[in-house]
C-alpha positions as CSV (number, residue, x, y, z in Angstrom):
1,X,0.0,27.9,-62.8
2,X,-1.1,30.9,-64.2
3,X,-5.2,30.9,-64.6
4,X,-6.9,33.0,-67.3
5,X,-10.7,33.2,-66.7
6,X,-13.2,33.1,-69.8
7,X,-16.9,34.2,-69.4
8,X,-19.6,33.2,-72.0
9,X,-23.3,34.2,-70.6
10,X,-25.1,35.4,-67.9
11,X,-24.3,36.8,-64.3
12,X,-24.4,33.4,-62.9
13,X,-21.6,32.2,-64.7
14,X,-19.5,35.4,-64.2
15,X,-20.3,34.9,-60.6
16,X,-18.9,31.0,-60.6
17,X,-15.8,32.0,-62.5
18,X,-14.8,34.8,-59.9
19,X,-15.6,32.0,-57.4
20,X,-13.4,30.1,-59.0
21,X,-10.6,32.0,-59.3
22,X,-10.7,32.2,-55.3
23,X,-10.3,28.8,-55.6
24,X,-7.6,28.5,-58.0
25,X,-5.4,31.0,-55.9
26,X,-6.2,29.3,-52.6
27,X,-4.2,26.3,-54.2
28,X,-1.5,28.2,-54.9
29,X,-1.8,29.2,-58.4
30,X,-2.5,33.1,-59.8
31,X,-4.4,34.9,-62.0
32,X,-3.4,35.6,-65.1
33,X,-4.3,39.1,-67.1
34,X,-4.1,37.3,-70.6
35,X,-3.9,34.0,-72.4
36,X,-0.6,35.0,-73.8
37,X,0.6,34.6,-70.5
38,X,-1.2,31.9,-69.3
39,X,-0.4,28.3,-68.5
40,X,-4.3,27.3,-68.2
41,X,-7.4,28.6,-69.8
42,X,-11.2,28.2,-68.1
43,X,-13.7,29.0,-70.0
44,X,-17.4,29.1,-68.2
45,X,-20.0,27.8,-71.6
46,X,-23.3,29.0,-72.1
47,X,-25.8,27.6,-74.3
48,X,-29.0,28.8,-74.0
49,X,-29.4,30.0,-77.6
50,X,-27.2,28.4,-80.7
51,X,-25.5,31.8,-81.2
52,X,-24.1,31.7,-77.4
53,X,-23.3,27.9,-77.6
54,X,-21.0,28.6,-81.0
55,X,-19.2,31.3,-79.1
56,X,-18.5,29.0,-76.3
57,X,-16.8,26.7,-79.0
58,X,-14.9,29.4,-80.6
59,X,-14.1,30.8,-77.6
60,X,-13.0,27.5,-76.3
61,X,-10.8,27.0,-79.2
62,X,-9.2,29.8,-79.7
63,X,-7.0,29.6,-76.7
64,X,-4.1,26.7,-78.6
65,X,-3.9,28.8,-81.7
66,X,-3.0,31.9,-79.2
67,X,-0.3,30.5,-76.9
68,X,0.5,26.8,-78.0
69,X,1.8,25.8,-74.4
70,X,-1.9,26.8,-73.1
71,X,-4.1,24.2,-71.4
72,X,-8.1,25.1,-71.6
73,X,-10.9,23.5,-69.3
74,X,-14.0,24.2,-70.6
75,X,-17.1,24.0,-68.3
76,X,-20.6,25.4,-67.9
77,X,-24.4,25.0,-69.5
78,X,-22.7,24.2,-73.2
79,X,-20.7,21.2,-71.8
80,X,-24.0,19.9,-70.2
81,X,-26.0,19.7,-73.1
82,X,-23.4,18.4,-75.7
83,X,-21.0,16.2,-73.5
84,X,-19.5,14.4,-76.3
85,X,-18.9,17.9,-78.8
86,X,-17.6,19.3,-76.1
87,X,-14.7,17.1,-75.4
88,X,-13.8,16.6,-78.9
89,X,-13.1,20.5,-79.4
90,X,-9.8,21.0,-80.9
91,X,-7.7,22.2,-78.0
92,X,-9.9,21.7,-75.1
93,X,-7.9,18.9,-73.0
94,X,-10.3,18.7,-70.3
95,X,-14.4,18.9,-70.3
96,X,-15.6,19.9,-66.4
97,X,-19.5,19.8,-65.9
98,X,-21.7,22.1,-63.9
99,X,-22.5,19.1,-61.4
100,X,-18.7,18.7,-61.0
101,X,-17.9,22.4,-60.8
102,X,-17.0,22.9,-57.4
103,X,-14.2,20.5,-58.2
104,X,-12.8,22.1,-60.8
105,X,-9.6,23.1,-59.2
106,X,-9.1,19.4,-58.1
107,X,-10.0,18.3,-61.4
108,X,-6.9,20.6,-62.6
109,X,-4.9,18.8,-60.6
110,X,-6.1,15.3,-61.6
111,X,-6.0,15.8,-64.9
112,X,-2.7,17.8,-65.0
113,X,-0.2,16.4,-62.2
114,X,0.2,18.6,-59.9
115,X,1.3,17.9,-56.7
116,X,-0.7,16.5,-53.8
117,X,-0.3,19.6,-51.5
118,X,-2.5,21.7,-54.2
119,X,-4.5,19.3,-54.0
120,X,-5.0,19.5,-51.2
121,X,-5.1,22.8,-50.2
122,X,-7.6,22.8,-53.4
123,X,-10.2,19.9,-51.4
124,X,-10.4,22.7,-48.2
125,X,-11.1,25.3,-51.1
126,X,-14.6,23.8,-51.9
127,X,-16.6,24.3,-48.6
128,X,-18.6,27.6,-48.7
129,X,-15.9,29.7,-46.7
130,X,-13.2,30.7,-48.2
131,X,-10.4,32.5,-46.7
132,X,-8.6,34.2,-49.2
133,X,-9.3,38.0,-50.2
134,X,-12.5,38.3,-53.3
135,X,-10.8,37.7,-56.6
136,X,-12.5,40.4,-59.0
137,X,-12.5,39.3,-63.1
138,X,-14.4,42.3,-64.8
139,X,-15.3,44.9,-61.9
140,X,-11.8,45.6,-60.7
141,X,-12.6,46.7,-56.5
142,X,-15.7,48.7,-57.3
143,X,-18.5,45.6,-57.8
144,X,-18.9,41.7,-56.6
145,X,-21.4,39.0,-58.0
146,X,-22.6,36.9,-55.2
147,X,-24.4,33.5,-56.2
148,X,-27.6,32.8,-54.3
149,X,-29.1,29.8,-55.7
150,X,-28.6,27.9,-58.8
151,X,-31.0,25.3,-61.2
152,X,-34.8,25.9,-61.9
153,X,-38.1,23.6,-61.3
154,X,-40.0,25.5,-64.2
155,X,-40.5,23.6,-67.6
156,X,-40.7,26.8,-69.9
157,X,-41.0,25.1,-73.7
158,X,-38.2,27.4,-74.6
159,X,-35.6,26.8,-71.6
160,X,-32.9,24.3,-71.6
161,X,-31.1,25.7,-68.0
162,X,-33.2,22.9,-66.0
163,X,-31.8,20.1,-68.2
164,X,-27.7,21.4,-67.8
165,X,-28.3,23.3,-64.1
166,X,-30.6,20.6,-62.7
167,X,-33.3,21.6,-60.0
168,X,-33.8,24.7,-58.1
169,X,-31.9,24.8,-54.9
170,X,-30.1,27.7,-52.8
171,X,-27.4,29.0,-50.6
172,X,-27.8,28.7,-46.8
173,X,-29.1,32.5,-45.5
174,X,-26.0,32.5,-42.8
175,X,-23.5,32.0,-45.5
176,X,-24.6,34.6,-48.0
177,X,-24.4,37.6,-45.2
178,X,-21.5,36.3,-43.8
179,X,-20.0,36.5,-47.6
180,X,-21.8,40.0,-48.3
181,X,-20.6,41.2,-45.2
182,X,-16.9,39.9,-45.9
183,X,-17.1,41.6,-49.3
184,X,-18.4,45.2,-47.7
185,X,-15.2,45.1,-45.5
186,X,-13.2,44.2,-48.0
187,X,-14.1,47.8,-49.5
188,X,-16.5,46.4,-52.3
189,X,-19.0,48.9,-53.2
190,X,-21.4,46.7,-54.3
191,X,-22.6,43.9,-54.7
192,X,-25.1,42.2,-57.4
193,X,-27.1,39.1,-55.8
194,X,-27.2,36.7,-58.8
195,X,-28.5,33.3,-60.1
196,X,-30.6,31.2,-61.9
197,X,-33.7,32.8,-60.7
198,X,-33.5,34.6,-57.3
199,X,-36.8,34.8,-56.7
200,X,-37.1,30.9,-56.1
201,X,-34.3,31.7,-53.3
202,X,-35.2,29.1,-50.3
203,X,-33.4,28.9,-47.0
204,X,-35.3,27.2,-44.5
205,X,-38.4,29.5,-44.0
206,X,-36.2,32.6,-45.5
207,X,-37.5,33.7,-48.9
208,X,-35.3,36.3,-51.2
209,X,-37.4,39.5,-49.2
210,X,-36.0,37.7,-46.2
211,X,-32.2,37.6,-47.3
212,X,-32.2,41.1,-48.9
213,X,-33.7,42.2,-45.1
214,X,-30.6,40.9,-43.4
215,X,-28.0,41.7,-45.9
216,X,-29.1,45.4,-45.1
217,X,-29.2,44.9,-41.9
218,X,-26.1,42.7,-41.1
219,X,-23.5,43.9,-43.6
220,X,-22.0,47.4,-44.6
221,X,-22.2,46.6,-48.5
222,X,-22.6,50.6,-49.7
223,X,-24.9,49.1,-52.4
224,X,-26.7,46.0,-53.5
225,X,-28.3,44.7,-56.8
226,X,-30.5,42.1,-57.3
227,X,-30.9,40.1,-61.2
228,X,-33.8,38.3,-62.6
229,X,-36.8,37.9,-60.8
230,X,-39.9,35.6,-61.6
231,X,-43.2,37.7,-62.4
232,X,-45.2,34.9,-60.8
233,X,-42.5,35.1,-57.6
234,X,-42.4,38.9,-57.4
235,X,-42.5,39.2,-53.3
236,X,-44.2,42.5,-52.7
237,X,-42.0,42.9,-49.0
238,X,-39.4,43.7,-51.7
239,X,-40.9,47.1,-52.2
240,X,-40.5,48.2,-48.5
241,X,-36.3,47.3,-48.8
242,X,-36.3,49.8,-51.9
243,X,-36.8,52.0,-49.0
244,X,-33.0,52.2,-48.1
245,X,-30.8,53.8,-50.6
246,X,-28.4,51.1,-50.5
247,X,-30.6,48.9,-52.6
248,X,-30.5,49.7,-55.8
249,X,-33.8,50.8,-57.7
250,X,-33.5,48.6,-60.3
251,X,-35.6,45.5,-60.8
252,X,-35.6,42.9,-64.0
253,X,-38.8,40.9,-64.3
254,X,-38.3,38.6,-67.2
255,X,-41.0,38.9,-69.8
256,X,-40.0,37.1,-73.0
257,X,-42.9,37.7,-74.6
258,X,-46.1,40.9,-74.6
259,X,-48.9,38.2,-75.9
260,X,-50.9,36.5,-73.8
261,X,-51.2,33.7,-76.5
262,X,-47.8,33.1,-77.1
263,X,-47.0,33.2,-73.4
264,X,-49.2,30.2,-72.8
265,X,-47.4,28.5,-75.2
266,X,-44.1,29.2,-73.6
267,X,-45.3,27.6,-70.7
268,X,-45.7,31.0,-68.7
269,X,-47.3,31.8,-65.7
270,X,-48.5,34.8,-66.3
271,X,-50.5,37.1,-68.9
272,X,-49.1,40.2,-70.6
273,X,-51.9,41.9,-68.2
274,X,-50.4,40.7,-65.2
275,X,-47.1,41.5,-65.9
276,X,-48.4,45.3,-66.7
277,X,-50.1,44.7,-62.9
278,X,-47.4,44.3,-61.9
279,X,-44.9,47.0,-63.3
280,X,-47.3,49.4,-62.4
281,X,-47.2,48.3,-58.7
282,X,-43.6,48.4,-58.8
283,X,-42.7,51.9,-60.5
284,X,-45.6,53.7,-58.4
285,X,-43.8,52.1,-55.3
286,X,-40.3,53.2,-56.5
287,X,-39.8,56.4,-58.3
288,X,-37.3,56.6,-60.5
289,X,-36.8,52.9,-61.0
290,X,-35.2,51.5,-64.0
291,X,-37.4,48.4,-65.0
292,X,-35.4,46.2,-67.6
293,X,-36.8,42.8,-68.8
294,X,-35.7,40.0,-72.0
295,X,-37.8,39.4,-75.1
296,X,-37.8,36.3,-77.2
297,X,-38.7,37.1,-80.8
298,X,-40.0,34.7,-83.6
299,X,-41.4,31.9,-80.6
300,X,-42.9,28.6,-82.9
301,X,-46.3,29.6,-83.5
302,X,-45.7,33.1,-83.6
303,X,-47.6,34.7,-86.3
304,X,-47.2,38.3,-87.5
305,X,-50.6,39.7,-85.3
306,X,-49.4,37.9,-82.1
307,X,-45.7,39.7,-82.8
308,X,-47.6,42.9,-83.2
309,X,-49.3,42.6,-80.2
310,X,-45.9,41.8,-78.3
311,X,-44.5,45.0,-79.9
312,X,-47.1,47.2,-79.0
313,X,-47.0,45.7,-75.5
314,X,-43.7,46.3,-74.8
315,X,-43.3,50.0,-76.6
316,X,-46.3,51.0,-73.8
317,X,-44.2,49.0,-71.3
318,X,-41.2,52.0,-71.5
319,X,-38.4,49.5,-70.6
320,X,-35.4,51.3,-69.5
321,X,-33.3,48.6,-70.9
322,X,-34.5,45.3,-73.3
323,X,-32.5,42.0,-74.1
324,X,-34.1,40.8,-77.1
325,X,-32.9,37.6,-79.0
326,X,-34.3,35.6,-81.5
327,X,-35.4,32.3,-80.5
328,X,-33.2,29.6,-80.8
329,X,-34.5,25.3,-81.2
330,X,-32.4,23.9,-78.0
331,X,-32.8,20.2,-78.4
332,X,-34.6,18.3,-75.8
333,X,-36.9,21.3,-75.2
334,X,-40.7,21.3,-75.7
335,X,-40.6,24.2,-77.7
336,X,-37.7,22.7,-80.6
337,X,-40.9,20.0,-81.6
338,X,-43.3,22.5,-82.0
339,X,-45.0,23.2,-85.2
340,X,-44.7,26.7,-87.0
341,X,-41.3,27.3,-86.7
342,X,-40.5,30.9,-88.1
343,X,-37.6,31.5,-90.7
344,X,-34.5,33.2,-89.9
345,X,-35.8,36.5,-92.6
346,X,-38.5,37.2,-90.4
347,X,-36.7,37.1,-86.9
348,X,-34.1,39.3,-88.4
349,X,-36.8,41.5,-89.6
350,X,-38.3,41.3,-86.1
351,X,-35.4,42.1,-83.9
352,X,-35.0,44.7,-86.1
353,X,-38.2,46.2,-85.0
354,X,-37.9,45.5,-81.6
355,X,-34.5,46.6,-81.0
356,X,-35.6,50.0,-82.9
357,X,-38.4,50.0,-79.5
358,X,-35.7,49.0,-76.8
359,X,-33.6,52.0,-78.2
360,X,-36.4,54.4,-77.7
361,X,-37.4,53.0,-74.4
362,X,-33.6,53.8,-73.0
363,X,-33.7,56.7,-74.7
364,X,-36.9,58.3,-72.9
365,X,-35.9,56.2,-69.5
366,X,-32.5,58.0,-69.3
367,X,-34.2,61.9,-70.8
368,X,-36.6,61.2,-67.7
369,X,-33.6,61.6,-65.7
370,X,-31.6,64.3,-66.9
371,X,-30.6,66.8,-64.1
372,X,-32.0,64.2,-61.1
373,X,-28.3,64.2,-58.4
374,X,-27.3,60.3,-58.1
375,X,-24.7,58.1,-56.8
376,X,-22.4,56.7,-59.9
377,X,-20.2,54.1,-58.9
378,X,-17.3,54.3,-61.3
379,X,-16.0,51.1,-62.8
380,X,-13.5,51.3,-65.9
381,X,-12.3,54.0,-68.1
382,X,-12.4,53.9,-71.6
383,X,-10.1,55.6,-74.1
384,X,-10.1,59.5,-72.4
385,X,-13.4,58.4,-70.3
386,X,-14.6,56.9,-67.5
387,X,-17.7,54.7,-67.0
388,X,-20.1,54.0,-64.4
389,X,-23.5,53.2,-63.2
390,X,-26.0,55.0,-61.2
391,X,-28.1,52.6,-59.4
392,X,-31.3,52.7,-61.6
393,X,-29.2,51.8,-64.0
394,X,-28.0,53.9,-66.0
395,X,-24.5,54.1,-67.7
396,X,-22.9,57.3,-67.1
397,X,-19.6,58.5,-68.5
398,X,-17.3,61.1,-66.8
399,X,-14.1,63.1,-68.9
400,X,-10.8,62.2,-67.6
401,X,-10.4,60.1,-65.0
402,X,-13.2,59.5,-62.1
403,X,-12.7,59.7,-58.2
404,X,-13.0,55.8,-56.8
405,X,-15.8,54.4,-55.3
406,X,-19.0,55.8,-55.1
407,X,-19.5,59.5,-55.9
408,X,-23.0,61.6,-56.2
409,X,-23.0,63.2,-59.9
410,X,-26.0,65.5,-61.9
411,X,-26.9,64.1,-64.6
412,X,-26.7,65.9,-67.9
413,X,-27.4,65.3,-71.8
414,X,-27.4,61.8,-73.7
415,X,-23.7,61.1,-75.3
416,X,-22.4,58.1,-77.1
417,X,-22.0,55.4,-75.1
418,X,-24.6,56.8,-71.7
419,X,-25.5,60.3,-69.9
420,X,-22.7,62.7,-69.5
421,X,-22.6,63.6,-65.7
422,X,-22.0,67.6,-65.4
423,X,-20.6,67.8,-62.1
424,X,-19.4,65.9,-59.0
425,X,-20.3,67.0,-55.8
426,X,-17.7,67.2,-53.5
């Protein structure tokens, strides 16, 4: 068959599709560049706001009224909350759930008739090894997504991941490097360490500073990335690996909200004091790092002064990059009971004013930087341009077409779309 691969979310998901499609090809099947072509559709569902779970649906959907001979499997967060929805989705002929993931090829099969050698072949597929070359989705050669750990013990009131990921729990140390390192010879140039929450990462006594310690150490991977991190699970032996060039000075410490008050509410371990703490720690320990972080907007119980307050915080905050969305009811969560519930007008109003703050905080972030000599590791082009990112960062766009791999640039004025970079060094 013929396998086209759908993302709706975060990192995670993008980093269990490209599994995936390792998995498809190891039983024999191939990838497919578009559902015109395609004989089966996966789509990987999100759901952790009402917005992403309708574009899982559509998404979903859209695949039959495309290609009519198509098949979709739809998995993911979306299928875990609404089981029943999902399966009744005009044409979605098979519903796979995030417990039952790794079995998703053999599911396929199953459900679909193929023959018992793919099935086979698709059973050896599931262990943790896997030995057919990394199947890139959206990097192309130049970046890999390597899952760590996956679920969450936290009960924020907003957060609906523990309920359709289940509880925290992580990859073992020795198979992570032994994937990295695979990855690095493969010619990847780098690679993004990505899950639920890597800060929670557990492997016998190793903790996340542990892991990021031997992937320098034991692999050639040019570059490494690391995603979300925990304020209250910041590990300050992280600071000392920002050392080495080849991790990335970039660091994402989830805020989702700058007051105190409505933090609490959230169920967060942490004040908006803290969290400056602990910025300032960072950035003084890492110059030039790009600090980027999420903001929910219109929380129940948010009332204009405790908004303000979370606005001010986070202009002083300088983000050099903000994900702000307004907060969405997920049933089954704390947070969708809760009294004072505020209207769609003023969260539009809201974001409005926040996103006008996250604009300005890229804005001065990537000024800050104009003229410093980086490493830009070019991804895709677009129309006459190529685009890449540096690794605090920030997206940087070339004329005409880009050398491969990783190539040290200056870093000029702001244009649409990133920073132009003036010259390559040779």
């Amino acid at each position: 068959m013929r396998v086209f691969f759908t993302n709706r979310g975060c990192k995670l998901n993008q980093a269990e599709l490209e599994q995936l499609a390792r998995r498809f090809v190891a039983a024999g099947h191939s990838v497919s560049p578009s559902l015109g072509e395609a004989d089966l559709h996966v789509v990987n569902s999100c759901t952790v706001t009402h917005v992403a779970a309708r574009d899982s649906r559509k998404v979903a959907r859209r695949g039959r009224r495309l290609n009519p001979r198509l098949r979709t499997v739809l998995t993911g967060c979306y299928v875990a909350a609404e089981p029943e929805r999902a399966a009744a989705l005009a044409g979605v002929d098979l519903i796979v759930s995030n417990r039952d993931k790794d079995r998703l090829v053999e599911r396929v099969h199953e459900a679909f008739g193929h023959e018992e050698a793919r099935r086979e072949r698709a059973l050896g597929a599931r262990g943790g090894s896997i030995d057919i070359p990394y199947v890139p989705l959206e990097f192309g050669n130049s970046r890999a997504l390597v899952k760590v750990e996956d679920g969450c013990n936290m009960r924020c009131a907003f957060c609906i991941i523990p309920a359709t990921r289940g509880g925290q729990r992580s990859r073992a140390a020795d198979e992570v490097v032994a994937e990295v390192a695979a990855l690095a010879e493969g010619g990847f140039q780098e690679v993004v360490i990505t899950g639920v929450q890597i800060s929670a990462y557990r492997s016998g006594e190793s903790r996340l500073a542990d892991l990021v310690a031997r992937l320098l150490a034991e692999t050639g991977v040019p570059r490494m990335r690391l995603t979300s991190i925990a304020p209250w699970q910041f590990d300050r032996r992280l600071l000392e690996h920002f050392e080495s060039d080849r991790l990335c000075r970039h660091v994402h410490l989830s805020l989702q909200s700058g007051c105190s008050e409505t933090l609490k509410r959230m169920r967060r371990p942490y004040s908006s004091d803290d969290f400056a703490q602990l910025a300032a720690e960072i950035r003084a320990a890492v110059p030039g790092l790009a600090l980027t972080t999420d903001l929910i907007v219109g929380f129940p119980g948010e009332s204009e002064r405790e908004f303000e307050r979370s606005l001010e915080f986070t202009e002083r905050m300088r983000f050099a990059r903000l994900h702000a969305f307004p907060y969405s009811p997920r049933a089954g969560t704390e947070a969708a009971d809760m009294p004072g519930q505020v209207s769609h007008a003023v969260k539009r109003e809201r974001m409005r004013r926040v996103l006008g703050v996250a604009e300005r905080g890229r804005t001065e972030f990537w000024s800050s930087q104009r003229g410093e000599r980086v490493q830009v590791l070019w991804e895709r082009p677009k129309d006459d341009r190529w685009l890449g990112t540096t690794d605090n960062y920030i997206r940087v766009v070339r004329r005409g077409a880009a050398p491969a791999g990783l190539q040290r640039v200056r870093l000029g004025r702001i244009v649409d779309g990133g920073v132009l970079a003036e010259e390559i060094a040779a």
